[in-house]
N, C-alpha and C positions, 0 to 999 in steps of 0.2 A: 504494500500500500504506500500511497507517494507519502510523504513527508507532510508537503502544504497539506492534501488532502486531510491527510490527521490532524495539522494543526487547525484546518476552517469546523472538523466536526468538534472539536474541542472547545473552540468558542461558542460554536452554537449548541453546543448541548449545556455550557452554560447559560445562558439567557435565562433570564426567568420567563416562565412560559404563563400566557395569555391565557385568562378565564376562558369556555366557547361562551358564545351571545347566547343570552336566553330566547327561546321561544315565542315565536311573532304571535299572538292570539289572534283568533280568526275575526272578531269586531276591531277595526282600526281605534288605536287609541292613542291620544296626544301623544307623540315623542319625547323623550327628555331629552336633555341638551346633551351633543354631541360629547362622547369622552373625551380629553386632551388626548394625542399620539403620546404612545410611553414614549420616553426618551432613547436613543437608541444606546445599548450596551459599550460601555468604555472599557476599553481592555484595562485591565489592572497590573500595575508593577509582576506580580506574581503569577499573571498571564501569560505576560512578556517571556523573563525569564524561562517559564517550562515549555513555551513555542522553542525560544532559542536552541535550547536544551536537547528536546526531540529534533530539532533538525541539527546539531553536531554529533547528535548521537545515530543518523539517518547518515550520512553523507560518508561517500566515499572516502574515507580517507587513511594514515597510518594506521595499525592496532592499538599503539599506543594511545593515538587522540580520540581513535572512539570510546575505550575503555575510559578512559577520565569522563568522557561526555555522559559515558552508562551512568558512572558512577555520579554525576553530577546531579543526574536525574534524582538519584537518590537520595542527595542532600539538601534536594529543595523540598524536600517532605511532600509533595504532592501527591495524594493517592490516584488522582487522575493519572500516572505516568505508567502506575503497575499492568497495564494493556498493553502498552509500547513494548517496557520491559519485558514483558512474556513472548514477545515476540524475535526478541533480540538474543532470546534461550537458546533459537534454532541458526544462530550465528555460527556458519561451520570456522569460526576461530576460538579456538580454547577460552583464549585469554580473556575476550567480550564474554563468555558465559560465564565465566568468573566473576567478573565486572557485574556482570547483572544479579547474580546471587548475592552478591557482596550488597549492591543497591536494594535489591525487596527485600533483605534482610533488615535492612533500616527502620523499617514502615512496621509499626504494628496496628496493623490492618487486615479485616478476613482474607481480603483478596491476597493479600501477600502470604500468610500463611497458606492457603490455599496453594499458591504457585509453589513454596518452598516443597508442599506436600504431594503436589503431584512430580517434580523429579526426584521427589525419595523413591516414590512406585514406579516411575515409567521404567520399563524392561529396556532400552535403548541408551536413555541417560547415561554417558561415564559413570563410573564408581568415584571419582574423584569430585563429582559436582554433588551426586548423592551426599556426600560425606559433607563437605559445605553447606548443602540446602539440611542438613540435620542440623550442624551446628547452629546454622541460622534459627529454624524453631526454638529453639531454647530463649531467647529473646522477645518472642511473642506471648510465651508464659498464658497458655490458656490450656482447659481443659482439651481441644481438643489436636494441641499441639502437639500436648504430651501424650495422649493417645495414638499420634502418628510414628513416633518415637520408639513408643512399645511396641507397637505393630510393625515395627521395621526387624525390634529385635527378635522376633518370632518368625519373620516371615522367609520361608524356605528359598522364595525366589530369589533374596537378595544374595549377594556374594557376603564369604565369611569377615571381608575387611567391610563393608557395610553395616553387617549384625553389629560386628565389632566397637565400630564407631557409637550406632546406635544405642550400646551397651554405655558409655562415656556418656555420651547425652544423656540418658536416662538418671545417670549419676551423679551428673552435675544438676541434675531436676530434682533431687531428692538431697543433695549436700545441704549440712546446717549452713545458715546465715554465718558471715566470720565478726566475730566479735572484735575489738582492741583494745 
């Protein structure tokens, strides 16, 4: 999907959206006075930036600059960007899917947990992104975070350095608080 294209539904799926007109009743009946036109939506400093954002992280360019741009994504906190990122999963560059784990990992968000959760499962995922998107849940810190965690560490299909990992998470979910 083009870039602009993302950034123009991203502004309009901001807008706040317009009541529908009520219902003409069949006896004609005085008009009220015409509504003022809303005004039309001003992009906002925080608009700006996560258009930016998605298109350094869209654009052809070094590994190194899309990776920072992934990751940029991620530091503007915006849950709106967790779609883009999910799509940038299927980056056939290592280092961008890193990037992007590294960014939904920031978000404590369903959608992000969600995405960390399904390349725990996906049969295709590296084992190495697996083990990151596990790391990642532990930060989201909800019930059913930690439910994906344990279901990693049972689940046959995973490889033994996945269980493995899974086994770590699980333990650093259940370690006492450290005191000083």
């Amino acid at each position: 999907m083009s870039p602009l294209l993302v950034a123009g539904m991203l502004l309009v799926a901001a807008a706040p959206a317009r009541p529908p007109a009520p219902a003409r009743p069949a006896a004609e009946t005085p008009r009220p006075a015409p509504e003022p036109p809303a005004a039309p939506r001003v992009a906002t400093p925080d608009d700006t930036a996560l258009l930016r954002a998605l298109l350094w992280a869209a654009r052809p360019a070094p590994e190194e600059i899309r990776a920072i741009a992934v990751e940029d994504l991620g530091l503007l906190g915006d849950p709106r960007a967790l779609d883009s990122l999910a799509t940038y999963l299927w980056d056939p560059n290592p280092r961008t899917q890193q990037a992007v784990l590294r960014a939904v990992a920031l978000f404590q968000h369903p959608r992000a947990e969600e995405l960390l959760g399904n390349v725990v499962r996906h049969p295709r995922m590296p084992d190495a992104l697996k083990i990151q998107a596990l790391n990642g849940l532990v930060f989201q810190r909800t019930v059913s975070a930690r439910r994906t965690v344990q279901d990693a560490v049972t689940d046959s299909r995973l490889s033994s350095a996945v269980q493995n990992a899974a086994r770590a998470v699980a333990a650093q979910w259940d370690a006492p608080p450290m005191t000083r």
